[in-house]
LUMTORNU-720338 format. One line per 8 residues: number of its first residue (from 1); for each residue x, y, z of N, C-alpha, C. Coordinates in nm, 2 decimals. Layout:
N
NUM) X/Y/Z/X/Y/Z/X/Y/Z; ... .
This chain:
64
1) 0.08/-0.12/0.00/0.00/0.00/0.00/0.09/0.12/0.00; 0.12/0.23/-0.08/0.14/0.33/-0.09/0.12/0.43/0.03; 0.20/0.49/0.01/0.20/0.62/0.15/0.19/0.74/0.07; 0.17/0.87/0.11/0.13/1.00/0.06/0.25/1.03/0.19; 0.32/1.10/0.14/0.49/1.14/0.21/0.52/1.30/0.17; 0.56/1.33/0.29/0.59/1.45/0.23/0.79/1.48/0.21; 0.83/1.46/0.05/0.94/1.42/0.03/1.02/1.60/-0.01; 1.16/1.62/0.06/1.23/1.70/0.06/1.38/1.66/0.00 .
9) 1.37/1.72/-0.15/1.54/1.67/-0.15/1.56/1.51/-0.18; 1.42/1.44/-0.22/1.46/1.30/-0.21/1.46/1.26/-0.08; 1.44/1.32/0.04/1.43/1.23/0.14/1.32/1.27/0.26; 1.32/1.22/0.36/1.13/1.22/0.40/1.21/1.19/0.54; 1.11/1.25/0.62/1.14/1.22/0.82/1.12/1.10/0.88; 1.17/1.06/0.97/1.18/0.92/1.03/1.00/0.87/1.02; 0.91/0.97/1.06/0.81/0.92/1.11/0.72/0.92/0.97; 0.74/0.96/0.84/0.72/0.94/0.70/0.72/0.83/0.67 .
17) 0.87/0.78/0.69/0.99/0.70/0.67/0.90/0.52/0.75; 0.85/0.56/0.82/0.84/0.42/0.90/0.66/0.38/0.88; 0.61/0.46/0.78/0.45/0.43/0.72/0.53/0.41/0.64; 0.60/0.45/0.54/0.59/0.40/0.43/0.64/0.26/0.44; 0.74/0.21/0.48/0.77/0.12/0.54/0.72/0.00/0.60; 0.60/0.05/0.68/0.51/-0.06/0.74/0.58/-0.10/0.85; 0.68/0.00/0.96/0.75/-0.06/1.04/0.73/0.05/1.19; 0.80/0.03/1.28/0.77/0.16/1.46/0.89/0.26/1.39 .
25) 0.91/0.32/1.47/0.95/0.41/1.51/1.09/0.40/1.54; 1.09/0.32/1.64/1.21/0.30/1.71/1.29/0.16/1.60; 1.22/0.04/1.52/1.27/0.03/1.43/1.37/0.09/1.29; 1.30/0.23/1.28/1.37/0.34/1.16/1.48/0.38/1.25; 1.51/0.43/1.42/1.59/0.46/1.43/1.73/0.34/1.45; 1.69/0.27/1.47/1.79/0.09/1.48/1.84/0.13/1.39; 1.75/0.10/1.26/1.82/0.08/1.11/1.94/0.25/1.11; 1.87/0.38/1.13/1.96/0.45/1.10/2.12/0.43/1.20 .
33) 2.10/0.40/1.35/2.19/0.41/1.40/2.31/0.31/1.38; 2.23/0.16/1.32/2.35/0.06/1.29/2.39/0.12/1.16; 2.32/0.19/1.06/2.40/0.26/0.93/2.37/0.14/0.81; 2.24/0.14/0.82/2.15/0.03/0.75/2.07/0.10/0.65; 2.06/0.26/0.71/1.91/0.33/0.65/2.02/0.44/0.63; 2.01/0.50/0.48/2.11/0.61/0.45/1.99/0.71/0.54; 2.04/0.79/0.65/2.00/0.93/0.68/2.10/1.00/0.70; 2.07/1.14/0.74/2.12/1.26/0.77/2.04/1.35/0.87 .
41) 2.15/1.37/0.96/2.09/1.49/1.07/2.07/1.64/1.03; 1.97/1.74/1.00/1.94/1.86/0.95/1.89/1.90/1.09; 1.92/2.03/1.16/1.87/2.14/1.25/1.77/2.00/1.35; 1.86/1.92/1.37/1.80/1.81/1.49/1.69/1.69/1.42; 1.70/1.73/1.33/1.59/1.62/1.27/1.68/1.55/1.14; 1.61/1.40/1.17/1.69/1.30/1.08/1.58/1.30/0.95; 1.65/1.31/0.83/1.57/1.28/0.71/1.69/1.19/0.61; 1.57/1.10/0.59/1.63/0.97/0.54/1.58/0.99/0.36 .
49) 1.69/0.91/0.37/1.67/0.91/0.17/1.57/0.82/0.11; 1.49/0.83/0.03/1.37/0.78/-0.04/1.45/0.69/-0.10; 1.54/0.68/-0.17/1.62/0.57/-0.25/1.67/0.48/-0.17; 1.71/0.51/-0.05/1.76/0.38/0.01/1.64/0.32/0.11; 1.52/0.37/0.12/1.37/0.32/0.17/1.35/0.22/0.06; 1.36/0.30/-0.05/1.28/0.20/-0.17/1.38/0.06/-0.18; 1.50/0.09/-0.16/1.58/-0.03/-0.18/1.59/-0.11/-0.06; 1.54/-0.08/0.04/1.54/-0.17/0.16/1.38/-0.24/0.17 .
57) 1.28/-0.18/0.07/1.18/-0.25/0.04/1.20/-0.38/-0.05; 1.25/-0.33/-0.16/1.29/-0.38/-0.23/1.38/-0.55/-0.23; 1.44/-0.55/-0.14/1.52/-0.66/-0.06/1.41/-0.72/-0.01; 1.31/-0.67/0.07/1.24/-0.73/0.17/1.14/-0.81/0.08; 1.10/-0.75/0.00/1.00/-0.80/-0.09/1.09/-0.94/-0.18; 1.24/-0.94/-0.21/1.29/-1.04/-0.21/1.29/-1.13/-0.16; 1.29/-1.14/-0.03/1.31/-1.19/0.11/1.17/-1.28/0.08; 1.04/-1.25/0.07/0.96/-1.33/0.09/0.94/-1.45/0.05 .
């Protein structure tokens, strides 16, 4: 199911990030901290890249 995201630059906020995903919260941050989920920190807030979202779907959808 598709998500309506609001995308900056290619990349979208943790809590964007983890609907579109279908996953918590504290999940998107795991992934960013082990350096699984390309993000970046901007003025305190992490915005994660759309292309490496889509590619970690992408796998998962392999996976099944």
């Amino acid at each position: 199911m598709a998500h309506m995201v609001e995308e900056v630059g290619g990349e979208i906020g943790v809590t964007q990030a983890a609907r579109k995903m279908e996953v918590t919260l504290d999940y998107v941050y795991s992934l960013v901290r082990a350096g699984r989920l390309r993000a970046r920190k901007v003025d305190g807030r992490w915005l994660i890249s759309v292309a490496a979202i889509e590619e970690r779907l992408a796998a998962r959808r392999g996976e099944e």
